[in-house]
C-alpha positions, 0 to 999 in steps of 0.5 A: 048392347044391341044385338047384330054386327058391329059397323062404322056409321054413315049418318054420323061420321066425323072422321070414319064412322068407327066411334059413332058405330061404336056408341050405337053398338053399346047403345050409348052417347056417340059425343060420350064415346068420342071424348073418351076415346080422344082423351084416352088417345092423348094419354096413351096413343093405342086408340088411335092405332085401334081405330085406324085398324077399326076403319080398315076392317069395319064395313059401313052400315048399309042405309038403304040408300043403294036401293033404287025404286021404280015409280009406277 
């Protein structure tokens, strides 16, 4: 597990960021996170009410992206 917050991801987002922030946290296969979440999902339901609550309450990790820099 990686040290520092948990985030949604911007770079792999498929819907919200929140399996892909998920399996960078956990240090594991974001395509792995995905399938069990969508599996467990089908059988029980409570992943997607999580998730939802995740994207609402996660904040996107910042990229560095915002940074505007001055060319000398």
């Amino acid at each position: 597990m990686k040290a520092g917050n948990l985030y949604r991801s911007a770079d792999e987002k498929v819907v919200a960021g929140v399996c892909a922030g998920l399996a960078d946290k956990l240090d594991l296969n974001v395509t792995g996170v995905r399938w069990v979440w969508a599996l467990v999902a089908l059988v029980s339901g409570l992943p997607v009410l999580i998730y939802l609550v995740l994207w609402v309450v996660l904040k996107e990790r910042p990229t560095g992206d915002d940074v505007s820099f001055i060319d000398v």
